[in-house]
N, C-alpha and C positions, 0 to 999 in steps of 0.2 A: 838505595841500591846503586853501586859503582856502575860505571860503563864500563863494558870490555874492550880492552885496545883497539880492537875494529869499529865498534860505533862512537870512541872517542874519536877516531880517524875520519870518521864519516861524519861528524859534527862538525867537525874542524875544516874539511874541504865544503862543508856547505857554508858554513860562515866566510871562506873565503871566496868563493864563485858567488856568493851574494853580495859581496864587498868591491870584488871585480864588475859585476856585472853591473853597480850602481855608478863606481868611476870611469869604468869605459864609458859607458851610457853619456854619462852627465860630461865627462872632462877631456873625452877622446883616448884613441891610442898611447901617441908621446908623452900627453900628460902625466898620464897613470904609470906609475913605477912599482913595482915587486914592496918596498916599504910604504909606499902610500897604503897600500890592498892591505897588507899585512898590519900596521897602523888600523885601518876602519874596521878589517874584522877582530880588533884585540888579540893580536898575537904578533910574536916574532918574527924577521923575514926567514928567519929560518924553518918555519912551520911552513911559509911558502914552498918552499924548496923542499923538504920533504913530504907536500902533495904534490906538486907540478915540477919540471925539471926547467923551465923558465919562464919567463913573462908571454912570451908565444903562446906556449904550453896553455897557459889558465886562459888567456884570452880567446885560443879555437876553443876552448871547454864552454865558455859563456858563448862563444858567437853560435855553436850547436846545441846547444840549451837553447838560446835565448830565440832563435831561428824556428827548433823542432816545436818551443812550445808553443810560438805563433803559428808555425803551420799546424799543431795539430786544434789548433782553436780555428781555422779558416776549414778544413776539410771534414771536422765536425760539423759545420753549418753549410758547407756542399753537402755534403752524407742527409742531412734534414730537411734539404729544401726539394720543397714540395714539385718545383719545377725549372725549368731550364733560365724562368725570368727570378725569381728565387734564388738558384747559382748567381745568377749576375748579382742581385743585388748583395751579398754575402759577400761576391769577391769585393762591392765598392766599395761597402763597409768595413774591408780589411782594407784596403788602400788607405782609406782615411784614417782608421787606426794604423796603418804603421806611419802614415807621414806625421801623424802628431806624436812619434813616437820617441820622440831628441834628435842627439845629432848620430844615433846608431850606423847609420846609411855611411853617414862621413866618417865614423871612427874603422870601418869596412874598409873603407878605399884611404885612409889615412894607414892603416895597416900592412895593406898592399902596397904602397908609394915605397914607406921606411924597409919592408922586408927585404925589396929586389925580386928583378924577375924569375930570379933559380931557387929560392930559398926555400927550404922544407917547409917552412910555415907557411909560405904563401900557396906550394902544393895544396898540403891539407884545406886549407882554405877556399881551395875550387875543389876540391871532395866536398866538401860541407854544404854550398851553396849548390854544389850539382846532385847532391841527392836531392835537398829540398825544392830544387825545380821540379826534377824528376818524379815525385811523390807529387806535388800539387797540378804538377800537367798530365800525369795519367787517371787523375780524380776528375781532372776538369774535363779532360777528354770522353772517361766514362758516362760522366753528365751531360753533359752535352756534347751526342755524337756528330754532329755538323761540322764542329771544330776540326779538322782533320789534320794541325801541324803536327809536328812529330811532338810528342810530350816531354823533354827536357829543354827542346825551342819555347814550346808556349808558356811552361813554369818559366823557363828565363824571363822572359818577357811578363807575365803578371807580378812576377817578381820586381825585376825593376822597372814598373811601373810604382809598384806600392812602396818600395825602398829608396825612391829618387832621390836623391840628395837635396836637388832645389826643393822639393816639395813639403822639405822639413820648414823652410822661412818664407816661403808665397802663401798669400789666399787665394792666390786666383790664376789658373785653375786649380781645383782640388786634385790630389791622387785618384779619390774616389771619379770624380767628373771626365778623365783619361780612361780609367777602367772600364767605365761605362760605355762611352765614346768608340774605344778600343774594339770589345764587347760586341756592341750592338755592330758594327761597323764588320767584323769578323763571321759573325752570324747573319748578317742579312748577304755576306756573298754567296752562302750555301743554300 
């Protein structure tokens, strides 16, 4: 059975946000070029270009993927934890998974450098990261009422706590052992 033009279309931009999302990851912003992506996922740069309207384009598409589907893995296990020490241990376990997560943290701020301070991309790109604060600090908030910062401050902050840049090539301290630190240090004021 043929695909219909739309689920050929939707094949085709998932082979390429999985192709993006593997050479951001691995090689950075600069490195990655509109025919690198289009090369890994088997197709033309031209197929690029008519799913994304430029390299920008595809790269917010993975940073909001690749962002929403870590946060919805960290606020599924706030949502299940049993308790306020629970929450914590969940958010320290996501620290540690994102800092072994590559050089993502740096392909973010390597993004930001090349865009400029005015550029549309780099707009959307504090859209992106300011919902995903927003959403994990009014969960973390609901959880643990003590916490009382305003909830797109304290997502910032668990955030880049768990997204550090250094924390991608140190062992010592861990993202998680900050978290915690953080955490426990923020809750025993209340």
């Amino acid at each position: 059975m043929r695909c219909t033009r739309e689920e050929s279309r939707a094949i085709t931009r998932e082979r390429l946000l999985a192709s993006a999302t593997l050479l951001f990851g691995r090689d950075g912003y600069a490195a990655t070029s509109v025919e690198r992506i289009a090369e890994a996922a088997g197709y033309s740069k031209g197929a690029v270009y008519s799913n994304f309207p430029s390299k920008e384009a595809i790269f917010l598409a993975v940073l909001d993927r690749q962002g929403q589907d870590s946060l919805d893995r960290v606020i599924a296990a706030i949502e299940a934890a049993a308790d306020e020490g629970a929450v914590r241990d969940a958010l320290v376990a996501w620290a540690d998974d994102r800092s072994d997560s590559g050089i993502w943290s740096l392909t973010i701020l390597e993004h930001a450098r090349l865009a400029g301070p005015e550029a549309c991309s780099l707009k959307r790109q504090r859209e992106i990261l300011e919902g995903h604060w927003l959403q994990l600090g009014e969960r973390v908030r609901q959880r643990i009422p003590r916490i009382t910062a305003e909830p797109l401050t304290l997502g910032a902050l668990l955030h880049e706590i768990a997204y550090a840049p250094a924390m991608t090539f140190v062992e010592r301290p861990t993202a998680g052992a900050l978290m915690r630190l953080m955490l426990e240090a923020w809750i025993a004021q209340r």
